[in-house]
C-alpha positions as CSV (number, residue, x, y, z in Angstrom):
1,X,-47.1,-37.0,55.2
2,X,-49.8,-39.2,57.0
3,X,-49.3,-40.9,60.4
4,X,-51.3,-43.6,59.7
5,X,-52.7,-45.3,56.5
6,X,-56.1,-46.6,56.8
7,X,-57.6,-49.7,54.5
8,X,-61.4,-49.0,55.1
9,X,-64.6,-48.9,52.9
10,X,-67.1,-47.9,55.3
11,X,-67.7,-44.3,54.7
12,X,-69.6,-43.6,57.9
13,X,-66.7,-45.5,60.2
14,X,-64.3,-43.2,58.3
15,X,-66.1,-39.7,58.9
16,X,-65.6,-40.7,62.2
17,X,-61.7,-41.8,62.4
18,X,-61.1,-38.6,60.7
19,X,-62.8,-36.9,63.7
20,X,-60.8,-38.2,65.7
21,X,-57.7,-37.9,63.8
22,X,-58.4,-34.2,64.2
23,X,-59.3,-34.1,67.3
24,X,-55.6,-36.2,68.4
25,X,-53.7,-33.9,65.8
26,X,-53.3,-37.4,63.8
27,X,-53.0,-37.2,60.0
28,X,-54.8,-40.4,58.1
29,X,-54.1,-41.5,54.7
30,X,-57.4,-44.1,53.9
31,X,-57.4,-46.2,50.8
32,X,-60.2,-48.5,49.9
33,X,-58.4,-51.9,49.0
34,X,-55.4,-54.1,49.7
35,X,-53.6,-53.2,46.4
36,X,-54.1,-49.6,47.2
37,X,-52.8,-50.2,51.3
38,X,-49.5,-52.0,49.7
39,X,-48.7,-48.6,46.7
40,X,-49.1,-46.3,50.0
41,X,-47.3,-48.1,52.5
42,X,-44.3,-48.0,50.0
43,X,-44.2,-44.9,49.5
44,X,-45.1,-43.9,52.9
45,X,-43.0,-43.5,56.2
46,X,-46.3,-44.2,58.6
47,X,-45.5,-46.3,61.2
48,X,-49.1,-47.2,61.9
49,X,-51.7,-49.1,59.5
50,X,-55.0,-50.0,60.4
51,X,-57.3,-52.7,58.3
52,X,-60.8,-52.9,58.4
53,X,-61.0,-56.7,58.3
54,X,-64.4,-56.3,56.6
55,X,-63.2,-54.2,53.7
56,X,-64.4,-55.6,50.7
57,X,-61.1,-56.1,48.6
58,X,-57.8,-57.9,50.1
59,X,-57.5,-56.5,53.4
60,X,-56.1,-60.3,54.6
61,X,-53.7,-60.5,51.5
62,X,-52.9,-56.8,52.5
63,X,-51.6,-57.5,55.7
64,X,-49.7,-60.4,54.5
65,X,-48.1,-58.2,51.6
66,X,-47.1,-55.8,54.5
67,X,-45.3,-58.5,56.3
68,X,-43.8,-59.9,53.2
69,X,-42.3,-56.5,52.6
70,X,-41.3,-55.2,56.0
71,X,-37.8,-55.4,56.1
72,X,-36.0,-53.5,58.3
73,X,-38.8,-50.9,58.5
74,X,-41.7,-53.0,60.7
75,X,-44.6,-51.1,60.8
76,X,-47.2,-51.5,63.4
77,X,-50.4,-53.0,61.7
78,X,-54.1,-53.1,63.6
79,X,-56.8,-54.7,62.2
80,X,-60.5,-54.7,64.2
81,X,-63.6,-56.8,62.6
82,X,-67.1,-57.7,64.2
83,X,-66.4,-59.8,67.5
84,X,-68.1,-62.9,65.9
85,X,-65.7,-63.2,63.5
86,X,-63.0,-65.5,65.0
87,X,-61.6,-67.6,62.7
88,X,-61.1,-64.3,60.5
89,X,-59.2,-63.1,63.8
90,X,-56.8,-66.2,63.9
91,X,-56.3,-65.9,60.0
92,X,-55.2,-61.6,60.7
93,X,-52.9,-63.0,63.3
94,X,-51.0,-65.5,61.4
95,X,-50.6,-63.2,58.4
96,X,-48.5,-61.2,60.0
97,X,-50.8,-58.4,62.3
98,X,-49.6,-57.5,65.7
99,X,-52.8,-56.5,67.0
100,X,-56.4,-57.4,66.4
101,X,-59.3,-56.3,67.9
102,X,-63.3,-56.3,68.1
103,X,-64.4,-53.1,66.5
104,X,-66.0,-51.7,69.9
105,X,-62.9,-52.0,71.8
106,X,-60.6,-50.2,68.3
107,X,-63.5,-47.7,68.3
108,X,-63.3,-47.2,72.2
109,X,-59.3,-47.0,72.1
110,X,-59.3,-44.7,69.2
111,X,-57.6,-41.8,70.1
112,X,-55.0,-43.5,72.1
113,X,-54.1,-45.7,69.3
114,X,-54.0,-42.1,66.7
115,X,-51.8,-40.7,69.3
116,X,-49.4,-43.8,69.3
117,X,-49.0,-43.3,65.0
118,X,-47.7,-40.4,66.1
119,X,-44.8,-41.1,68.5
């Protein structure tokens, strides 16, 4: 079973959280659209999900899914994006994600955020 589930498209950004996954002992389970995030997070115990904000299909509506269907099971949910991208941000925020960040500071906090899926 994964520690985390990932909603990313970006091949090249996911060669390298699975690096670091394996360098934090962190299993990933990555899916490639909202629909896909919202079948995994049912039938996974994860505590951690990460959205790319710039995935390509229902990473927002994902993340409101996920709060929609929380429950007694909250999850924590991360999303990062490009820093420019504001309003986007705001929009995460309100739909339900606890932490959003700039994708410089996710990619410099990596490992300790792996290591927290898995306490």
């Amino acid at each position: 079973m994964a520690d985390a589930i990932v909603l990313i498209d970006d091949l090249f950004f996911q060669a390298k959280l699975f690096e670091t996954a394996k360098q934090t002992g962190t299993t990933l389970e990555t899916v490639a659209t909202g629909e896909q995030l919202l079948k995994a997070a049912a039938a996974s115990p994860a505590a951690l999900v990460i959205v790319d904000l710039n995935a390509r299909h229902g990473a927002l509506e994902a993340i409101e899914g996920l709060a929609l269907n929380a429950g007694g099971n909250p999850r924590r949910v991360i999303a990062f994006l490009s820093h420019v991208q504001t309003e986007l941000a705001e929009r995460a925020r309100a739909a339900g994600c606890q932490d959003v960040m700039p994708r410089s500071k996710f990619t410099q906090n990596l490992a300790a955020i792996l290591r927290g899926a898995k306490s």
